[in-house]
C-alpha positions in Angstrom: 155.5 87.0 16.9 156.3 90.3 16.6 157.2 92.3 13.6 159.9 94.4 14.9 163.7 94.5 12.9 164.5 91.3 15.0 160.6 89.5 14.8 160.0 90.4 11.3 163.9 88.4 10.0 163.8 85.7 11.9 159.9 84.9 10.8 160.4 85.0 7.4 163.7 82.9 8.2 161.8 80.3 10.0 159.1 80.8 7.4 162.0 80.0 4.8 163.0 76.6 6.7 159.1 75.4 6.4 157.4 76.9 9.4 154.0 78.2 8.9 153.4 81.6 10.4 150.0 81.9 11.5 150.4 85.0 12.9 152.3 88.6 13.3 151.9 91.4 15.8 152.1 94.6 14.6 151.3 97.8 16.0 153.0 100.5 14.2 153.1 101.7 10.8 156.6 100.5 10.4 156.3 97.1 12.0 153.2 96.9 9.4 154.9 97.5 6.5 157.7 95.4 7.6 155.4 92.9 7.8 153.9 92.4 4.3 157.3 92.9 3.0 159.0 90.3 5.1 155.9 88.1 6.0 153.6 88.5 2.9 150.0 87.2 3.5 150.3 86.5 7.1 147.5 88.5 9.0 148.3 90.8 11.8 146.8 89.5 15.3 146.7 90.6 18.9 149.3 89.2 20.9 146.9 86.3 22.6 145.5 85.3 19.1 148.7 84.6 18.0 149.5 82.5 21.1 146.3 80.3 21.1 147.1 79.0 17.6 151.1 78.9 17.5 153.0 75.9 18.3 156.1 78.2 18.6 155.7 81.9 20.2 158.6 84.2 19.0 158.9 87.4 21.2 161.0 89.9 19.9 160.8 92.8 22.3 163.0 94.9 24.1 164.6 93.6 27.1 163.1 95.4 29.8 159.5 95.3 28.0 160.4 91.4 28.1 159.3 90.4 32.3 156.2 92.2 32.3 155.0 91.1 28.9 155.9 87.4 29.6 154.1 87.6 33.5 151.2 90.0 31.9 150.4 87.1 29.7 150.8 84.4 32.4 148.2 86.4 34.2 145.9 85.9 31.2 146.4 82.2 31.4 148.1 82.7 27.2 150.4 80.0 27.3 149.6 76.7 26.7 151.2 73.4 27.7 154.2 72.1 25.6 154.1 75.5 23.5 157.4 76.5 22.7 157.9 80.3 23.7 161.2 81.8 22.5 162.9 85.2 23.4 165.4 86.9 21.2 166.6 88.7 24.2 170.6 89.1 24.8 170.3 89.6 28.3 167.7 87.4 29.7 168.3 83.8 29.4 165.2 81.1 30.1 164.3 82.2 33.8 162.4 85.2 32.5 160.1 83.2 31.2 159.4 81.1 34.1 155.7 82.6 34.3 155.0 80.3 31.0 157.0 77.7 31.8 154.6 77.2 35.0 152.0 76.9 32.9 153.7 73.9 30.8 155.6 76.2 28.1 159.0 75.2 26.9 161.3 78.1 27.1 164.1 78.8 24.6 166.5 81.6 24.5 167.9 82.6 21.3 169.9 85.9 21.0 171.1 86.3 17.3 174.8 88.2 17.6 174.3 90.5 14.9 172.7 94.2 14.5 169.6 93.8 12.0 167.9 96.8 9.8 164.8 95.0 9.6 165.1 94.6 5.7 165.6 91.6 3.8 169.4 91.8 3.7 169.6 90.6 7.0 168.6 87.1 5.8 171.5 87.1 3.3 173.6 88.0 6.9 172.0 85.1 9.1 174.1 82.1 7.6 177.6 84.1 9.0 176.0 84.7 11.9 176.2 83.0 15.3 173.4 83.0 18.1 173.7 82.7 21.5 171.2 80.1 23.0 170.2 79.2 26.3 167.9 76.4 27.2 166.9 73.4 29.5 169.3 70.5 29.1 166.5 68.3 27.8 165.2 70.5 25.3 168.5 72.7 23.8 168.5 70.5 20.6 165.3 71.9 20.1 167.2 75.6 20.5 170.2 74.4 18.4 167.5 72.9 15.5 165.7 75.9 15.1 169.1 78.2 14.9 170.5 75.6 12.2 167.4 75.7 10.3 167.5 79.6 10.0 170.9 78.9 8.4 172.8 80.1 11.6 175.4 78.9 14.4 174.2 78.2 17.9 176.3 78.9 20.6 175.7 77.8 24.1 175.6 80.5 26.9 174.7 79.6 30.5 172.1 81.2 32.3 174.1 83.0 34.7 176.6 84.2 32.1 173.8 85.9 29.6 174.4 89.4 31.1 177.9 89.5 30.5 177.7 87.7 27.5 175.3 90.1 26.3 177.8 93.2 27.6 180.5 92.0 25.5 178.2 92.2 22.1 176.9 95.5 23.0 180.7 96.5 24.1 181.4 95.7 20.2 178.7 96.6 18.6 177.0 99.5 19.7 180.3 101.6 20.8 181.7 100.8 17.2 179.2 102.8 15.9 179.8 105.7 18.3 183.4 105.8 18.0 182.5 105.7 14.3 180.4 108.6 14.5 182.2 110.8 17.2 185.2 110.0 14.4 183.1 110.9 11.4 181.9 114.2 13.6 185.3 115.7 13.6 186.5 115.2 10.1 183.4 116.9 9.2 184.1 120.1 11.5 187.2 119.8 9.7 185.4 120.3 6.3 186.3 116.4 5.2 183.2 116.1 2.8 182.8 112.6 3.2 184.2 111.1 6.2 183.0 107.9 5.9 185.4 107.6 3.0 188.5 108.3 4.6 187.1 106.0 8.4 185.9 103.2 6.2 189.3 101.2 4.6 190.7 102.3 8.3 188.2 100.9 10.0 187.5 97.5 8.1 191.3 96.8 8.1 191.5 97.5 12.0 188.3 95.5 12.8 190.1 92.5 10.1 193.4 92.6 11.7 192.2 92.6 15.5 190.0 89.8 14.8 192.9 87.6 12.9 195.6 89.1 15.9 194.0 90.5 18.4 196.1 92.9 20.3 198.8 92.1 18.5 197.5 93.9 15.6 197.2 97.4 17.8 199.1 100.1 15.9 199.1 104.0 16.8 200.4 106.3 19.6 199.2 104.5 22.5 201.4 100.8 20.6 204.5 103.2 20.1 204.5 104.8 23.9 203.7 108.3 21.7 202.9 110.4 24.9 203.5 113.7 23.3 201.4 112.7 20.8 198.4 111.1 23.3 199.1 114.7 24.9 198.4 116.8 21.8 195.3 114.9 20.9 194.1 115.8 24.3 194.9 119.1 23.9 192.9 119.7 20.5 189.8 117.9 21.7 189.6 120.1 24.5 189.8 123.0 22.1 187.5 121.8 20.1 184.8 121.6 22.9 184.1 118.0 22.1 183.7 117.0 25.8 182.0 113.5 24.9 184.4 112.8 22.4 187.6 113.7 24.6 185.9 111.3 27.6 185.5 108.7 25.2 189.2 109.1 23.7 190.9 109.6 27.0 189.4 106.8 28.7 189.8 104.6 25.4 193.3 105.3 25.5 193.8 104.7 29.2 192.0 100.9 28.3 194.5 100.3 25.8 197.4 101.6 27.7 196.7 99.7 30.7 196.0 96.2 28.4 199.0 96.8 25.9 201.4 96.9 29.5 199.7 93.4 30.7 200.4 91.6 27.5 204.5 93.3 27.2 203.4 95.1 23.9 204.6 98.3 26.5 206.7 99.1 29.2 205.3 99.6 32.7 207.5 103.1 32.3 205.7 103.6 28.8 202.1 102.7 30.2 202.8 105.2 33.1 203.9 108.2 30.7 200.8 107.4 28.5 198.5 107.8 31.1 200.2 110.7 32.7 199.8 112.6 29.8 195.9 111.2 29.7 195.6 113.0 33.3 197.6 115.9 32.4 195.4 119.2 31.9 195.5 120.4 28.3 197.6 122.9 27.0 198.5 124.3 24.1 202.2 123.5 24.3 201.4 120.0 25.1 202.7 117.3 22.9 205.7 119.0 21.2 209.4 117.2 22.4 211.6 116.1 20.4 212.5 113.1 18.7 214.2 110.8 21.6 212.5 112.3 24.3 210.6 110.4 26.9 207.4 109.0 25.2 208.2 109.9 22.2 208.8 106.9 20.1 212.2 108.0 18.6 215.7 106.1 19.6 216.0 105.9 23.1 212.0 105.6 23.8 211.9 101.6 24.7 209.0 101.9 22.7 207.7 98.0 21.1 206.5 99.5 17.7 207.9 100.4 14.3 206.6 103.9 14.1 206.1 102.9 10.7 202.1 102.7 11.2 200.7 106.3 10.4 197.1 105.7 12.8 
C-alpha cells in the first residue's frame, strides 16, 4: 500500500472497517508524514515486504507508473496465490494486472470518483462518494464489499469502457478547476481582490442546477443566441493576451452552441450566428448592435431564453 493522497485514505478507511494494515510504502517526506497521520503505528516497508505479508495489496500509483510496476513485480515472483491485488486506477480496469493474476492473484479495480487532498477530510467525503469498480464476475462482490465497507457506492464499469469512463471524470473534474482558475485569473488582472468570492455562489449554483437539470439549467449568452455579446468577449480576451483562456472560452462556447441546437434550447439560425461570431477575427467594434438585431437576444431574436439571467 502506498501512502500517496489516494493510498494513505483509503488505508485508514479500510483500517476504519477492521482491516489490519501491516504495512505502508512510503518514500517521500510527504507520503511519510501522511502516513503517521493517516496510518499511525503502521511501519513503512519496501514494496515486496508489504506484499509477502498482506492478504490485500492496495496500489495507489499513477496510471502510467501502474503496467511496469505490476509486471516489475511479477518478474520478482511478489504475488502470491489468492492474494487480492487492487488498483485505484481510473483508466486501467483488471487486465493490467494480468501479470499477478498469472501467478494466482485476484485482481480488483476500484477507482474512487472523487479528487482527494490526502488529509483526513477526505474520509468525512468517502460516504457521498461513488467508485467505479471493475472485476471478474466471480469475484466482484468481493470489489463491491470492500467499497461498502469504506462507507462508499460501487458502481460497475466494464473493462472495455474504463478509458472513457475515466475521460468523463477527468472532463469534470480537472477542467472545473481550470475554468475556475483561468476565471479567477482575470478578475484578478481586473484588480477584484478576492475572486473566489465573487466565482464561488456562481459556480456552486451552476454545478447545483446542471446536476438537478442538466442542460436545461444553461443560462448566459450562448442560451439567449447573444452573438454580439459572444463577439465582444472574444474581442476582450484577445486584448487581454490571454491566448489559453480565449481557446478554452471559444471552443467551450462552440461545445455549448453546438449541444444547446441538438436539444432545441436554440435555433439552427441562432447556433450558426454563435459560432460565426466564435470564428470571426476580433475587433474592437465587435459585439455592439442594437437591441433586435440578429443575435442579439432582444424582440425579434428567436432567441429560447428570458434574458433575465445576468451570466
Amino acid at each position: 500500500m502506498g501512502a500517496g493522497k489516494v493510498g494513505a485514505v483509503l488505508g485508514a478507511a479500510l483500517r476504519a472497517a477492521g482491516h489490519a494494515v501491516v504495512g505502508v510504502s512510503a518514500v517521500s517526506e510527504a507520503s511519510r508524514e501522511r502516513a503517521a497521520t493517516l496510518l499511525p503505528g503502521v511501519p513503512v516497508l519496501e514494496i515486496q515486504d508489504i506484499i509477502e505479508r498482506a492478504e490485500l495489496v492496495l496500489l495507489a500509483v499513477p496510471d502510467d507508473a501502474l503496467p511496469p510496476l505490476v509486471e516489475g513485480l511479477a518478474r520478482l515472483g511478489a504475488w502470491q496465490p489468492g492474494q487480492l491485488v487492487v488498483h485505484t486506477s481510473g483508466r486501467h480496469g483488471t487486465g493490467v494486472l494480468d501479470p499477478a493474476r498469472s501467478m494466482g492473484a485476484i485482481p480488483l479495480a476500484l477507482h474512487p470518483a472523487m479528487t482527494f487532498t490526502g488529509m483526513s477530510l477526505d474520509l468525512g467525503r468517502l460516504p457521498d462518494c461513488c467508485f467505479g469498480i471493475t472485476a471478474p464476475g466471480a469475484v466482484l462482490p468481493i470489489a463491491q464489499a470492500l467499497v461498502v465497507e469504506m462507507g462508499a457506492e460501487p458502481v460497475v464499469i466494464e473493462e472495455e469502457s474504463r478509458a472513457l469512463y475515466h475521460a468523463a471524470l477527468a472532463h469534470a473534474s480537472n477542467h472545473l478547476v481550470t475554468l475556475a482558475s483561468q476565471s479567477a485569473q482575470l478578475l484578478g488582472d481586473l484588480g477584484v481582490h478576492r475572486p473566489e468570492r465573487m466565482l464561488g455562489p456562481l459556480m456552486k449554483a451552476s454545478l447545483e442546477n446542471a446536476l438537478s437539470a442538466g442542460e436545461g439549467a444553461l443560462t448566459g449568452p450562448v442560451s439567449r443566441g447573444d452573438a454580439g455579446t459572444v463577439a465582444a468577449h472574444g474581442s476582450a480576451l484577445a486584448a487581454h493576451d490571454a491566448q489559453d483562456i480565449r481557446i478554452a472560452y471559444r471552443e467551450m462556447a462552440r461545445a455549448t452552441a453546438v449541444r444547446a441546437v441538438d436539444r432545441g434550447l436554440l435555433s439552427p439560425e441562432q447556433g450558426d450566428a454563435i459560432v460565426a461570431a466564435l470564428e470571426a477575427p476580433p475587433g474592437p467594434d465587435r459585439g455592439t448592435r442594437g437591441a433586435g438585431g440578429p443575435g442579439s437576444g432582444g424582440p425579434g431574436a428567436g432567441g429560447t431564453g428570458s434574458g433575465e439571467d445576468a451570466s
